[in-house]
N, C-alpha and C positions, 0 to 999 in steps of 0.2 A: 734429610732436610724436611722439617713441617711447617710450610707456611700454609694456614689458614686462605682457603682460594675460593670461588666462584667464576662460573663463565655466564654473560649472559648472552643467552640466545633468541633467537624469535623464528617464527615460522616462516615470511618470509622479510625481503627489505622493505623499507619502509616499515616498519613496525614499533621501532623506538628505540631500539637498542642501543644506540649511542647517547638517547638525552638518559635512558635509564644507568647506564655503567657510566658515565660521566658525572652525573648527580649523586651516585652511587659515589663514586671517587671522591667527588667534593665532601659530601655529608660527614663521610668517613675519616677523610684526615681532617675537616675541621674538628674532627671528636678527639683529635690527637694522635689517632693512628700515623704511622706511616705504612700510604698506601702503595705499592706497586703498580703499574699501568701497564695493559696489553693489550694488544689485539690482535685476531685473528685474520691471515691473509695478508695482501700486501700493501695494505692501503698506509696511504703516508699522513692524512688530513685527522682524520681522528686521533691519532696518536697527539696531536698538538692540542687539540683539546684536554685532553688525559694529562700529560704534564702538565697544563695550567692547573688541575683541579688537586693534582697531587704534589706539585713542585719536583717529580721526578723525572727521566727521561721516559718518554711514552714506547713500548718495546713493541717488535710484531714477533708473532708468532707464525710459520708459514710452512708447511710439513713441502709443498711443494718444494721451493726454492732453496730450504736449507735440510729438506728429507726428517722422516718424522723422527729421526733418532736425533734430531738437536732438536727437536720440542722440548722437551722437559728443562734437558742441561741449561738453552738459552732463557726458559720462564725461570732456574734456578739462578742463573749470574743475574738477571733483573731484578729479582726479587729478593736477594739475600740481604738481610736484617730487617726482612720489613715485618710489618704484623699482621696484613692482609694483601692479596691479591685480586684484583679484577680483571677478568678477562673478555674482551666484547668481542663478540664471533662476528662471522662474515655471513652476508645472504641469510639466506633461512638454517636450521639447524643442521641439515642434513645436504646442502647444496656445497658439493668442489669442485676440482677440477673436473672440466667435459671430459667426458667420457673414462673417466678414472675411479670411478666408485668412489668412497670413502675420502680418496686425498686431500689435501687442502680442505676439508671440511670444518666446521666448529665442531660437528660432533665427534670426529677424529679428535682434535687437539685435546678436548676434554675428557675424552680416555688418556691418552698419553700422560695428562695430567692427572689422572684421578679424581676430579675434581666434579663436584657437581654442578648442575644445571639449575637456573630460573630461565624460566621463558617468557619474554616479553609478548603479549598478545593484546593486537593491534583490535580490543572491545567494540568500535565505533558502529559497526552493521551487524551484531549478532547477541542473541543470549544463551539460551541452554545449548546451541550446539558449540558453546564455547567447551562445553563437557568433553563432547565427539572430538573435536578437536586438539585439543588437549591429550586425551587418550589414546591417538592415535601416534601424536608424537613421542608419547612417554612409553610406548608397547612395540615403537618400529625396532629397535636396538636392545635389546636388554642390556645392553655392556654400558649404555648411557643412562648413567643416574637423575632421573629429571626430580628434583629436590622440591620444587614448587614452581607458581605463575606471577607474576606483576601484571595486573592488567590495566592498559594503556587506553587513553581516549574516553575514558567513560562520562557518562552523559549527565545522569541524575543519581541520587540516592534509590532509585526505583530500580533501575538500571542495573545497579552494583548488584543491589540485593538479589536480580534474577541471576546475574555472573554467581554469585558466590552461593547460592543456593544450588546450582546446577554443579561445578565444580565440588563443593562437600558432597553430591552426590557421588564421583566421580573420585572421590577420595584425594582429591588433589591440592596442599593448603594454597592459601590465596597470601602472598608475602606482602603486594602493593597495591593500591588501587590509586592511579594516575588520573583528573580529570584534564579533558582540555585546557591547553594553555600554548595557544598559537604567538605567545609574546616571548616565550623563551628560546621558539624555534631559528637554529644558525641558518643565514641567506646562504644558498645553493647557487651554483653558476654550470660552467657546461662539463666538469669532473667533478663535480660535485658540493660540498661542503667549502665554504671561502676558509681559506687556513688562517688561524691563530694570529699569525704575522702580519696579514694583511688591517686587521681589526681588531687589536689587542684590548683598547679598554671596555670594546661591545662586547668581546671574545669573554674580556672577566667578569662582568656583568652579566652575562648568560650561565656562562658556571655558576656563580652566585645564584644565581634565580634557579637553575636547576635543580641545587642542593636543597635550597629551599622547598622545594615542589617535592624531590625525595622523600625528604626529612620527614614532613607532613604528610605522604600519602603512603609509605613501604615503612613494615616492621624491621626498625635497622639492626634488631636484639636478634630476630628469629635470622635474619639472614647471617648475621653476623654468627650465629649456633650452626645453621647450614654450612657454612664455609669452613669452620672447626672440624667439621666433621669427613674434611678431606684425609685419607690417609698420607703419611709420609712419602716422600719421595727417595726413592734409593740412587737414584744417581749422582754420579756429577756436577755440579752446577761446570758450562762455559767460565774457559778465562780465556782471553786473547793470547796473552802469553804462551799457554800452555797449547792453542791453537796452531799459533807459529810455528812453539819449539816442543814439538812433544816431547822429545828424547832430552834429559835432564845432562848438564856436561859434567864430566866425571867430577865428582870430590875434589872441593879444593882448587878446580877451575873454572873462571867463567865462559858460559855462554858467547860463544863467536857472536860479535853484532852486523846482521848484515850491509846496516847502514852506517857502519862506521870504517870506511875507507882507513889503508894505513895513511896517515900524514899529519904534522902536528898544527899546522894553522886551522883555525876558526874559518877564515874567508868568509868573505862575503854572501856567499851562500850559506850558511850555518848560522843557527841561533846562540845564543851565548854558551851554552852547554853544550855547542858541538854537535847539534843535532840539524838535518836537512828539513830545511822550513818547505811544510806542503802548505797551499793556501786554499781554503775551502770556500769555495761561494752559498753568501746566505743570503740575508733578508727578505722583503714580502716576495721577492720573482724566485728566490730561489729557495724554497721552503721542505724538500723532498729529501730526504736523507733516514738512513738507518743508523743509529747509533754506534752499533757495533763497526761501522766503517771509522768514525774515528778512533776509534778506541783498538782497533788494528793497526791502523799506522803510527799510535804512538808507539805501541809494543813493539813495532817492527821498528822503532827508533826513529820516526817525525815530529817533527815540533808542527801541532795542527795549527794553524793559526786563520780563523774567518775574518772575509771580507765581504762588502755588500754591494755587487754590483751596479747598484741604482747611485750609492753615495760616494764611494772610494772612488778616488780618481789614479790611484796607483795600488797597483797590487802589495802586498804587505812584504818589508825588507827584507830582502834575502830571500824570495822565494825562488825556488828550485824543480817543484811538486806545483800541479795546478789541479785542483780536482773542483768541477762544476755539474752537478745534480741536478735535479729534477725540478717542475715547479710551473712558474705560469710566466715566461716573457712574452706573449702571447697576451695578455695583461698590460706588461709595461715597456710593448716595444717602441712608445717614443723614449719614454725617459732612458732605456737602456739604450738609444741611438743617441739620444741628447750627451751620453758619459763618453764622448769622443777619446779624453785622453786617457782611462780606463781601454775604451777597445781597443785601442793603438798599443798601449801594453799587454794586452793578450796578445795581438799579432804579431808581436816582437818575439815574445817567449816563446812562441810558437813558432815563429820562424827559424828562431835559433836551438831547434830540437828539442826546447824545453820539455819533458815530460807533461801530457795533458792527459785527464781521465773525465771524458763529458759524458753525459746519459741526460738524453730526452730533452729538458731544456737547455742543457748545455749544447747539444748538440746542435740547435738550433741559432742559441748563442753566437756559435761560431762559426755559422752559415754566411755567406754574404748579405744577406738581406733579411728581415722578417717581414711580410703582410708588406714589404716595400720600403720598410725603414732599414737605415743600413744597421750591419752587424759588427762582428770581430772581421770579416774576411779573411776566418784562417783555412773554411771549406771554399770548395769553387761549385757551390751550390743554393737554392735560393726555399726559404721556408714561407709558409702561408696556411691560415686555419683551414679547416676542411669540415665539410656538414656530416663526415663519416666521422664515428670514432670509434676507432682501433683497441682493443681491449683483449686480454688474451695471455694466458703463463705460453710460456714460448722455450723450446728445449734447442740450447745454441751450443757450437763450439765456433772458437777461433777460429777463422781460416788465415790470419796474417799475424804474424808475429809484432806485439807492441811493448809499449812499458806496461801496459798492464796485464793479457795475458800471452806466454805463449803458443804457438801455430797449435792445434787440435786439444786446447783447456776445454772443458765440457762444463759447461754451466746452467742451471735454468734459472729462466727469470719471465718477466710481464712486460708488458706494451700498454700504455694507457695513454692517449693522446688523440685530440682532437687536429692535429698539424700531418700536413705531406712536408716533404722534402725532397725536391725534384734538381738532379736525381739522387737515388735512395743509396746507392753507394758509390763511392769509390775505385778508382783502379784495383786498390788493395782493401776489399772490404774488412768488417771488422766482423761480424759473427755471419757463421752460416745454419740459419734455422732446419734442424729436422721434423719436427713439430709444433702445431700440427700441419703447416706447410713447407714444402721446401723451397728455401729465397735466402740471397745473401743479403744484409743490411750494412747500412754504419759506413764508415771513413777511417783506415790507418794510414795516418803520413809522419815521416819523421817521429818526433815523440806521443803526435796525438791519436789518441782512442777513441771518437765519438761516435754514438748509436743511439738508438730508440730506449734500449734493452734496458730495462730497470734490473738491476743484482743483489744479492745480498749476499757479501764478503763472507760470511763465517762458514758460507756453505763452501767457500774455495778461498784457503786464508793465503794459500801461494799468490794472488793476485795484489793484496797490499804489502807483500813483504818485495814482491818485483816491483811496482812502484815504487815502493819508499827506495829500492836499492837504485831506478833511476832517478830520482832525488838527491838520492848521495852522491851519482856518478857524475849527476849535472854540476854538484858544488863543490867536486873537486878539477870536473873543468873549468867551474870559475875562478879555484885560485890559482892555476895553472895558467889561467889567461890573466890572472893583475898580476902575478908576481915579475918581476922586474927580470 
């Protein structure tokens, strides 16, 4: 596989690397490209940016959570048929996981990738030791190809000219030169970046002004040659499919579906094709998801179907599956107290074993209370924001057996939350962290799963295909409970 790719990186955060590979994104497919969208590490808020600018799904890349050997595979399933790739790293080039050398780094991924490097450097307090600087990033790794710089923030034409004089000393090209433009910058809150959802038509209007800022300050020809100059990839790309079921079913038979109980009704549970309807929580409070998690449970055989808990006043027909993600209720916990007969339908499905799979705001979601607004009350526990915020990849297994994983599944994943939840677990907690603290977290009751723990499925694809199989199990209790 040769898709033409770039990562862009910066020394540290704060540097620009999201307005540079989003404006990058935009500039690019407005040329007609179709661009592919990634990012490094687990953040969920930029990715929403990246799909606005490319009309694709915005992908992470995260050596942690999914080990560096689905690097490649999962930038190959994102990026196939496209004509370039953008990659925006995490932190500075060389910062991952604590105390883990290399892991989760952008510099990692872009070995994995083969892919070269631009380095976003944040110009605003310096000139010739932009050189030093520079040199010392491009000489720490030899394994990292640093291709060129974009330099951000710059002041005057006077300014540039000491940057890019010192740099041609330094032998290093100069691909961009960004001046200030505090009017295309997205408002921040207390995790960061306000997502996509929450400010859509400011959200395309910034894109828009970004590209523009691009366009005009970065050679799109020279980067666009840099990124060509990526070698092939010899792996695999990810398929879901192929995730589930590695082992192909002999010649001439089909693949056992595990969500497809034997029976011949539809019921009420099931979509018109006989599939176990999961319902996804979206809109602006619930904005946190990995793509590849839908894209598991349709392969595992779910009909995905979103809802938006702020609008829907009922869960979507036939649902079976309840999966609620990440995001900000925390934001909108009047309106989501105001959708009374929304929450009384979660409490019901939930009451009635329905299979639930919550993380972080879901969690919270289903807490008795937020900040004092009421919830779902499907936990017998109470949420509220905290001036701490918890951040951190976190190496967990199951200690309770659920619909999503079972009793000692080994996953890693992150914590990013400004919220307590007193108390933190359950009779039957749901993960027990062994790094880097040991603490059990989370709530398993009945069908539901809630926790802090942010996941990402592909790294443990057994988890949506036991979901979906509680999905199926639940819709054939339902037509077991209407049939006469």
């Amino acid at each position: 596989m040769n898709i033409p790719r770039l990562v862009i990186a910066a020394p540290s955060s704060g540097s620009g690397k999201t307005t540079v590979a989003t404006g990058l994104m935009a500039a690019f497919s407005e040329r007609g490209l179709a661009v592919s969208p990634h990012k490094a590490g687990p953040d969920y808020i930029d990715p929403g940016y990246h799909a606005l600018a490319t009309g694709r799904p915005g992908r992470n890349l995260d050596a942690f959570m999914c080990g560096p050997e689905l690097v490649a595979p999962l930038f190959a399933h994102g990026a196939a048929g496209c004509d370039l790739a953008v990659v925006e790293g995490v932190m500075g080039l060389y910062d991952g996981a604590a105390g883990r050398g290399e892991l989760a780094s952008t510099a990692q991924v872009a070995k994995l990738l083969r892919a070269p490097v631009v380095l976003v450097v944040d110009a605003s307090s310096q000139s010739r030791s932009v050189a030093a600087l520079v040199h010392g990033f491009a000489s720490f790794d030899p394994q990292v190809r640093l291709g060129g710089v974009i330099l951000n923030k710059v002041g005057s034409d006077r300014h540039e000219a000491m940057l890019r004089e010192a740099l041609e000393e330094a032998g290093m090209p100069v691909l961009g030169v960004l001046r200030r433009a505090p009017q295309v910058a997205a408002p921040s809150r207390h995790l960061g970046l306000v997502p996509v959802a929450e400010r859509r038509a400011d959200a395309l209007a910034a894109v828009s002004a970004l590209a523009d800022q691009v366009r005009a300050g970065c050679d799109l020809e020279a980067l666009l040659a840099l990124a060509r100059t990526a070698p092939a990839l010899s792996c695999e790309a990810w398929s879901p499919e192929r995730a589930l079921f590695p082992h192909p079913a002999p010649s001439g038979r089909h693949q056992p579906h595990p969500a497809s109980p034997a029976f011949e009704a539809r019921g009420p549970g099931r979509s018109p094709g006989g599939r176990p309807v999961v319902a996804v929580a979206g809109g602006a409070a619930f904005t946190f998801s990995y793509a590849e998690h839908a894209e598991l449970l349709t392969a595992a055989g779910a009909e995905v179907v979103p809802f938006d808990p702020l609008r829907d006043e009922a869960l979507p027909r036939g649902t079976t599956g309840l999966v609620i993600g990440g995001g900000f209720p925390e934001v909108y916990a009047p309106e989501l107290s105001a959708n009374e007969p929304l929450r009384r339908a979660v409490a019901d499905f939930a009451a009635a074993g329905g299979p639930v799979a919550a993380e972080c705001a879901g969690l919270l979601y289903l807490a008795r209370s937020l900040d004092g607004k009421p919830m779902c009350g499907v936990l017998d526990a109470d949420a509220r924001m905290s001036e701490r915020l918890t951040l951190g990849y976190r190496e967990a297994v199951a200690v309770s057996d659920s619909a999503l994983a079972a009793t000692g599944t080994r996953l890693r994943g992150h914590e990013f939350h400004r919220t307590v939840i007193e108390p933190g677990s359950g009779a039957a907690p749901a993960w027990g962290f062994t790094r880097p603290e040991r603490r059990v977290e989370g709530f398993v009751q009945q069908g539901v799963h809630a926790s802090y723990l942010h996941t990402h499925w592909a790294a443990e694809p057994s988890v949506a295909l036991r979901f979906t199989g509680a999905a199926a199990a639940a819709a054939v209790t339902a037509v077991v409970a209407t049939r006469p």
